[in-house]
N, C-alpha and C positions, 0 to 999 in steps of 0.2 A: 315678413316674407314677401317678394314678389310671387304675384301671383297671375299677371298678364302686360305684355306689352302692346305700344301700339304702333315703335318704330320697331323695322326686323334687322336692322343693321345692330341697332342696341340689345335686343334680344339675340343675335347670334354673338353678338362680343359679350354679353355675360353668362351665356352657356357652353363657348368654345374659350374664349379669351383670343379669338382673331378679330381687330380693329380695323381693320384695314378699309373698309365703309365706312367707320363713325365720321361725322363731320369737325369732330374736335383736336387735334395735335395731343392733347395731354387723358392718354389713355388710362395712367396710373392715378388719377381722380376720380377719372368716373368710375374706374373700379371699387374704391372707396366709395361710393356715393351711393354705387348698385349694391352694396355689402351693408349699407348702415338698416337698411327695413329689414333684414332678419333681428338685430339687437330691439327693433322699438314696437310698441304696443298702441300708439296712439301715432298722430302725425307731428306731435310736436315737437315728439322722441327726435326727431330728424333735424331739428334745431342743434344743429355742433359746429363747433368754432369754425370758421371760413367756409361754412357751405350756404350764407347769407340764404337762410328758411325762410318761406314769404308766402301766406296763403294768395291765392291768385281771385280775383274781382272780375266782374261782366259777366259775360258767357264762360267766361273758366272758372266759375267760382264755386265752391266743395272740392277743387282740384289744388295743390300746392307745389313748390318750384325749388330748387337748391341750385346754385350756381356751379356750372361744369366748367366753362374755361368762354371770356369774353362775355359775348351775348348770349352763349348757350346756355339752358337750364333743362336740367333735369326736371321733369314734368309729372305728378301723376296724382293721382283718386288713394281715397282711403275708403276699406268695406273690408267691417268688422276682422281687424289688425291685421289687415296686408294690403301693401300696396298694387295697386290694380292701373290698368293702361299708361302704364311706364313709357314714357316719348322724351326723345331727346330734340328739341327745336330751339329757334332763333325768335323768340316771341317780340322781340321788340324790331 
């Protein structure tokens, strides 16, 4: 389960399904991407075919990434089985 975000464009398109802010073209993945932390318990869970799952290092590190479309990834924390400060960025 999400249970906080930290971008409000992404948090009003997974509580309305209006996109029209996200910075990404392919809204019907990140749909997909914001639906997979209800199925998972752990952050590994989130490890599914083409969403390239990648614990993140440095300053983002306890934080983990799924690829949204290009440079974008989907960004967020894990605390006790749901995901926490959901951001949609361009980290590279």
């Amino acid at each position: 389960m999400i249970r906080s975000f930290r971008d409000k464009a992404l948090e009003r398109f997974f509580a309305t399904g209006d996109g029209r802010r996200l910075s990404v073209q392919n809204s019907k993945r990140v749909a997909n991407i914001l639906r997979a932390p209800d199925d998972a318990s752990r952050p590994e869970d989130m490890n599914l075919p083409g969403f390239r799952f990648h614990a993140l290092v440095g300053r983002e590190k306890g934080r983990y990434a799924v690829n949204a479309s290009g440079n974008w990834r989907i960004t967020f924390g894990w605390i006790e089985g749901d995901a926490v400060d959901v951001d949609l960025e361009d980290y590279h």
